[in-house]
Steps between C-alpha positions, in 0.01 A plus 500: 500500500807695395372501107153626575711800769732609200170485229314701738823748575601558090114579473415709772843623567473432852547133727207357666497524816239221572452172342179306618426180376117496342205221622549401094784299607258225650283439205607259205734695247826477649567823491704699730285836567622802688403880565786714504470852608741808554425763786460769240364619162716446240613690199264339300168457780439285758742252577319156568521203264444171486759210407500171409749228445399200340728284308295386177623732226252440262202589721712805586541619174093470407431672760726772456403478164142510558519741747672839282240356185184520733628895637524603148156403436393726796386185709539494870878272606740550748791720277834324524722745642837274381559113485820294530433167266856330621386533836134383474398859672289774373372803673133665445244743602391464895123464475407498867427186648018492433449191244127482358499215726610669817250795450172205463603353791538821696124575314265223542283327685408171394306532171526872564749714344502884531426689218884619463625157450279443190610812397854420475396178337354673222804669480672239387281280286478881349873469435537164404420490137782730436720283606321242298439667209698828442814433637473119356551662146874565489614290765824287444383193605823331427616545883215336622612245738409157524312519221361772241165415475259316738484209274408120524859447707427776728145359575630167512722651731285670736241175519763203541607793821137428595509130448828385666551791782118527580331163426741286590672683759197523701402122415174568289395190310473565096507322162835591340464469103063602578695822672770514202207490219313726720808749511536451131100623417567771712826589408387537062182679628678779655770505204157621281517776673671834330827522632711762405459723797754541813414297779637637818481173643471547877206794456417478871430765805879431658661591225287869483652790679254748646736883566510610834308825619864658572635368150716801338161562303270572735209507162647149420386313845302207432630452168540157400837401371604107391785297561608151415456395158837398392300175458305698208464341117257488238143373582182487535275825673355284732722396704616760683138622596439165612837516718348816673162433552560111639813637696432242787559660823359821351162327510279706303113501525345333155306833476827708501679271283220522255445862512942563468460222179241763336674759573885381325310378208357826464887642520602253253240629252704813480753347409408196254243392338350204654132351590394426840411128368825467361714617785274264778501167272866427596473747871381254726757194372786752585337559846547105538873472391592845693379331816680154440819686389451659865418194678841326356698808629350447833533109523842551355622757782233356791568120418802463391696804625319476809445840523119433677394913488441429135297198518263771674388649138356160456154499655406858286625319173280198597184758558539648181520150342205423714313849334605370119355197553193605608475758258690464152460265263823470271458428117677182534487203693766445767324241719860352623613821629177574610457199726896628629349771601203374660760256693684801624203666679402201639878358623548416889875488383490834361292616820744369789772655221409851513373498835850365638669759251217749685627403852860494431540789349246744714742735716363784738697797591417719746630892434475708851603838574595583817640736783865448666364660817255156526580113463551418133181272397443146609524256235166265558570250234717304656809559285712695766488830365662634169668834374538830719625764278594871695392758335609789751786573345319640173385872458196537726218628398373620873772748431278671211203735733277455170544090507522458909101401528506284182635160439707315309174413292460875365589609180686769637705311732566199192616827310753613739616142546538446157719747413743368764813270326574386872104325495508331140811403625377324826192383303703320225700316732200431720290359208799285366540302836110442493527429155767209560291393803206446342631305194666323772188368684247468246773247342517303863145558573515698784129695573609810703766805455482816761674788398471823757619885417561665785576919577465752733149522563363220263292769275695620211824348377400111634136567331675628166731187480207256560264628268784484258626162545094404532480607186806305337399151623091563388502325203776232577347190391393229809575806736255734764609784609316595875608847558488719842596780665465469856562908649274599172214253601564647864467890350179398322355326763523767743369753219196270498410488874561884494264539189249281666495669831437774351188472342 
């Protein structure tokens, strides 16, 4: 980490005094992923940034290069505060920790999603043409890296993934040279299409900040800002619609998806002129190779890196296949890809696959506050118990007259905590060791993790520091977070029975 600490210092002209390893580190890139952060504003605003080492120059340098082209044109990236090539390290703009992913989940029910969520998806099928489009005009594609353009080796590419880390992998019977002629309709069909736009490549809700409420522009909250298209080259519009609204685990409703489709195309009319008829004659084949490009990544990381939590993208790739098939009609025949397909859905292989990968990698942790003055909480799994962090020796908030009846899920009492270096402090180190746990057991297949926060009373500093790691682990993949505080259920209990004698 000593690189990203001396980018971070030259730039803000102060050290970090907290590096925190990010939940990005256990998805597929590679990339090493930190928050660094320094106690105080700096000389030139608030001193948090993100940095990332990862040791393949040449997607470095796109995405640096990228990056400072897509600012100039006004569109919504990360700024790169300063960047060490040599090193593989780079340093950029700390844009909270909400993903368009993160804020569905935290929105819906089912089918249902709230009203705010679609707004923010608007947002950013809004935005998306200019990426497309505008900022396509002058871009040097020349660092684009594997390839320039998505061309007949790139989609070869993506559906031989699909063929020998899916198919195979997961033992589905198929007809190589039908499946090879098949790949070879489809592949000259979507090379028809015009293809001289930028394809972001991995267009999908993960890879879309949303700013926090608390950001240093309060009017900016909400905004969407994107990340992660150093895998960007010339292409085809389609794609990168298709990557967002078939974005497996994001599962959206056909309705939605239909409605979000009407709504970039009329965005992309601002921008270029192009028919409705023109733009959906090649849309729906591109919906097909997005989700086998995705299916190869996950058979290639499930299957044969054995990493199971991705294998559990597979069933919503397999309903959307299910939805194509029952509702689009291609304008070409691909009946030996087709019948792969149909295979697929109806695989016993691929079922006891994905429901071992299910099993193995499903972890609960239990989150409890609680009070030193009482027995720390009983672990019921079975396990033997887990973490006990103290937190008495932080600033207390009991200590505050205004914050003594509140709790440690108040605004007010988050405030005070949070400007406290001594509690990101304890909360950095706390979340690492969980961090390392869970990797730990997911990879041995172990099914339960306690971890316990313990203070004075059990109602504002323990309550603070479980909501907060709560809210780190929601959103791991394969884990469920069960969180309680036991003196707060106690409070609210008794506030209850006094409410209902009452009246």
């Amino acid at each position: 980490m000593d690189v990203l600490q001396k980018l971070f210092e030259q730039h803000f002209h102060t050290p970090p005094q907290l590096v925190k390893p990010l939940q990005g580190q256990l998805g597929g890139s590679g990339r090493t992923i930190v928050r660094l952060t320094a106690g105080a504003i700096s000389a030139v605003g608030h001193a948090s940034a993100i940095g990332i080492v990862y040791p393949v120059r040449e997607e470095n340098i796109a995405f640096l290069e990228f990056s400072r082209h897509f600012r100039r044109h006004g569109l919504p990236v990360p700024e790169i505060y300063a960047d060490d090539l040599a090193h593989g390290a780079y340093i950029e703009q700390d844009l909270g920790d909400v993903t368009l992913y993160d804020f569905l989940n935290a929105h819906r029910a089912g089918d249902t999603i709230a009203p705010e969520v679609v707004e923010a998806y608007r947002k950013v099928v809004a935005i998306l043409p200019r990426f497309q489009v505008e900022a396509a005009r002058d871009l040097n594609y020349k660092v684009c890296y594997p390839r320039a353009s998505f061309d007949r080796q790139s989609i070869n590419w993506d559906l031989n993934y699909f063929k020998y880390y899916f198919l195979r992998l997961a033992g589905i019977p198929f007809n190589e040279q039908a499946l090879e002629d098949d790949f070879s309709r489809l592949t000259r069909f979507l090379l028809t299409a015009r293809r001289d736009f930028f394809l972001y490549r991995d267009f999908q809700s993960r890879n879309i900040m949303l700013l926090p409420a608390d950001h240093d522009n309060a009017d900016q909250a909400g905004k969407p800002y994107f990340l992660d298209y150093q895998g960007g080259r010339k292409g085809a519009l389609q794609y990168d619609i298709a990557s967002l609204l078939y974005d497996g685990k994001a599962d959206l409703p056909p309705a939605l998806r239909q409605q979000l489709l009407d709504q970039y195309i009329d965005a992309l009319a601002i921008h270029l002129s192009i028919t409705r008829d023109a733009f959906m004659e090649h849309y729906y084949a591109y919906v097909y190779v997005r989700i086998l490009q995705a299916l190869g990544a996950y058979g290639f990381r499930g299957f044969y890196e054995r990493k199971p939590h991705f294998l559990l993208s597979v069933p919503y790739a397999l309903k959307n296949l299910r939805w194509l098939a029952q509702n689009v009609t291609l304008p070409i025949g691909l009946p030996a890809l087709m019948d792969a397909l149909q295979s697929m859905a109806s695989s016993d292989n691929l079922d006891k696959l994905l429901g071992i990968a299910s099993s193995a990698d499903h972890l609960t942790v239990r989150v409890f506050s609680f009070s030193f003055h009482r027995e720390p909480p009983v672990d019921e799994s079975g396990n033997g118990g887990g973490f006990v962090f103290d937190a008495r020796a932080l600033p207390n908030p009991h200590r505050v007259d205004a914050l003594r009846p509140l709790t440690g899920k108040d605004a007010l009492v988050a405030d005070y905590l949070n400007q406290q270096p001594a509690v990101h402090q304890f909360l950095s180190s706390a979340n690492s060791l969980v961090d390392s746990s869970v990797a730990t057991y997911q990879r041995r297949g172990f099914k339960n993790l306690m971890v316990s926060f313990g203070c004075t009373g059990g109602q504002h500093r323990s309550v603070f520091l479980a909501e907060q790691l709560a809210k780190h682990l929601r959103g791991t993949p394969g884990v469920e977070v069960i969180l309680r505080h036991i003196e707060v259920e106690k409070l609210e209990s008794a506030s209850l029975e006094l409410e209902t004698r009452s009246q």
